[in-house]
KOLNU-908576 format. One record per atom (N, C-alpha, C, O, CB): residue in three letters; x, y, z. Coordinates in steps of 0.1 Angstrom, whole numbers, plus 5000, padded with zeros to 4 digits. Glycine has a CB too. Example, Ala and Ser with C-alpha at 12.3 -4.5 7.8 and 13.67 -1.06 7.14 Angstrom:
2
ALA513249435078
ALA512349555078
ALA513249675078
ALA514249675085
ALA511349555090
SER512849785071
SER513749895071
SER512950005079
SER513450115080
SER514149945057
//
This chain:
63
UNK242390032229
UNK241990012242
UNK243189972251
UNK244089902247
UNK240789912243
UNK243090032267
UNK244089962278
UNK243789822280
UNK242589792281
UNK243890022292
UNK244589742281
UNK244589612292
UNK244289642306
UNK244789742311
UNK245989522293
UNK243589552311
UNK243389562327
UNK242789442330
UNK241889382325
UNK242589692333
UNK243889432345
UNK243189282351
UNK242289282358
UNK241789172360
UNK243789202357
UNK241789442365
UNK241189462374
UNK239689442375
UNK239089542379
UNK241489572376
UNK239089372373
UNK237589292371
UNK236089342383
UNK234789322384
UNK238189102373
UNK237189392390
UNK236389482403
UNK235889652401
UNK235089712407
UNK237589482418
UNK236889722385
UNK236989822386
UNK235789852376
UNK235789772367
UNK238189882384
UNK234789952376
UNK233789982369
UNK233389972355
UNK232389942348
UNK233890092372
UNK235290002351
UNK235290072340
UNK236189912329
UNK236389912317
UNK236390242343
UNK236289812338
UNK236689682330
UNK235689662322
UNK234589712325
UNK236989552339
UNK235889572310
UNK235089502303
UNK235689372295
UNK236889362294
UNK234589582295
UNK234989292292
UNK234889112291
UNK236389162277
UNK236489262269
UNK232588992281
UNK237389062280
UNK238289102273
UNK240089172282
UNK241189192277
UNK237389192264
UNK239689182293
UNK240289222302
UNK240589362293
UNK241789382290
UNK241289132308
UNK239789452289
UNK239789572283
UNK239589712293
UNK238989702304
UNK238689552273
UNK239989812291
UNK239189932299
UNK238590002292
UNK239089992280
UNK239790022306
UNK237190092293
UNK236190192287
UNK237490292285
UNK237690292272
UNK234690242298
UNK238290352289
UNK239490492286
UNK240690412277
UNK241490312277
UNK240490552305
UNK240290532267
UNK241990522260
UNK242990552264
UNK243990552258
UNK242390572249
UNK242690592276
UNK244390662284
UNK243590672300
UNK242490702304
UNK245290882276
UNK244890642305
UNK244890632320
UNK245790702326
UNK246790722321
UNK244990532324
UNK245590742339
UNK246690812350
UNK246890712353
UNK246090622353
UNK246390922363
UNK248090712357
UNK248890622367
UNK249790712381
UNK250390812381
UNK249990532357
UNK249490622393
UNK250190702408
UNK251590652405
UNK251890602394
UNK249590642427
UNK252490682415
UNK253990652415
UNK253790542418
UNK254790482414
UNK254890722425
UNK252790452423
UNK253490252422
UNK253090202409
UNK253290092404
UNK252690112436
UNK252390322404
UNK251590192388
UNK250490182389
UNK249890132379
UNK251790022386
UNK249890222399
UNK247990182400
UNK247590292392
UNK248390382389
UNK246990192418
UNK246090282388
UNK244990372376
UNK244490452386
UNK243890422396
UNK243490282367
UNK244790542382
UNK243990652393
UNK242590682385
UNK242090802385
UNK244990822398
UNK242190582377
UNK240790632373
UNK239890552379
UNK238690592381
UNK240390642359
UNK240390422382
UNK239990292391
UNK238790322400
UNK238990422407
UNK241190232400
UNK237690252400
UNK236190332407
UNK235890172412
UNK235190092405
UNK234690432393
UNK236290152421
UNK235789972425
UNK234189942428
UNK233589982438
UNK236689912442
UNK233789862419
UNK231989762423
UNK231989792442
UNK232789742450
UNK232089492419
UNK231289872444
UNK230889822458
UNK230189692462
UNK228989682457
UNK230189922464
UNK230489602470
UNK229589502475
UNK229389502490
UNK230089542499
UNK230189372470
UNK228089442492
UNK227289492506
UNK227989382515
UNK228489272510
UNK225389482506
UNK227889402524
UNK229589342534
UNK228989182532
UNK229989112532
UNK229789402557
UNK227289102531
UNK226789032535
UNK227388942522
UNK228188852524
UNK225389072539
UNK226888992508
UNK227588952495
UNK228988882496
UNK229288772493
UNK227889082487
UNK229588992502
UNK231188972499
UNK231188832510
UNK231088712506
UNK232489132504
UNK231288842521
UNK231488742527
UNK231088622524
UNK231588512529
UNK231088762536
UNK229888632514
UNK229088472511
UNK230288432501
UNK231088332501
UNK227088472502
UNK230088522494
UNK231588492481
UNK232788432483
UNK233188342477
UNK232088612476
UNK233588542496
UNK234588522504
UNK235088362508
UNK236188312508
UNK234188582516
UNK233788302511
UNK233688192521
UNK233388082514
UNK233687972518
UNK232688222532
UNK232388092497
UNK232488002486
UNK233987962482
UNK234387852483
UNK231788052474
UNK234488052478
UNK235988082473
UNK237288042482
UNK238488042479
UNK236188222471
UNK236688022492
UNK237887952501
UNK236987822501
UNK237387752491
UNK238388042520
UNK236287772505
UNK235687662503
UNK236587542492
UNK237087442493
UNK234387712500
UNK236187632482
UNK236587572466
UNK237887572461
UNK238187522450
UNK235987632456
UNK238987652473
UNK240287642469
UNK240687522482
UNK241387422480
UNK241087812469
UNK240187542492
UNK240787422501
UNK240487272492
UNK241387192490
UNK239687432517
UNK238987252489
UNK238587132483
UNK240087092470
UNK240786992469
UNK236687162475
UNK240087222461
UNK241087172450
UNK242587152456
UNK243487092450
UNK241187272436
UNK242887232471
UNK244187212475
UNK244187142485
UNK244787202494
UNK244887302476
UNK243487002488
UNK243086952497
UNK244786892504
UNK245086862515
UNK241786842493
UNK245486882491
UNK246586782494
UNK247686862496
UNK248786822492
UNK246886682483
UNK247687012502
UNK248687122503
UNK248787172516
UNK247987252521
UNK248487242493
UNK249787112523
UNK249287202540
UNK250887162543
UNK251387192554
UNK247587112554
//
């Protein structure tokens, strides 16, 4: 199996694995098989906005 860090792309699995034994790659290095989770704009933003939340709190002492 490929390594991949990409955790957004369809085709990841637990293990940072991919479903393809072989991949395209473009001229910078990206997977041109890569098929990204769509999330509904309302999702992302709640997420968005937990995740900055929870990085400010742990980097409260960084500015």
């Amino acid at each position: 199996m490929i390594e991949c860090e990409n955790e957004f792309c369809i085709h990841w699995m637990e293990g940072n694995q991919c479903h393809f034994k072989a991949i395209a790659l473009d001229a910078r290095g990206c997977c041109t098989d890569c098929v990204l989770v769509d999330f509904q704009t309302d999702t992302l933003w709640l997420r968005r906005t937990q995740c900055l939340a929870r990085f400010l709190r742990e980097h409260e002492n960084i500015k």
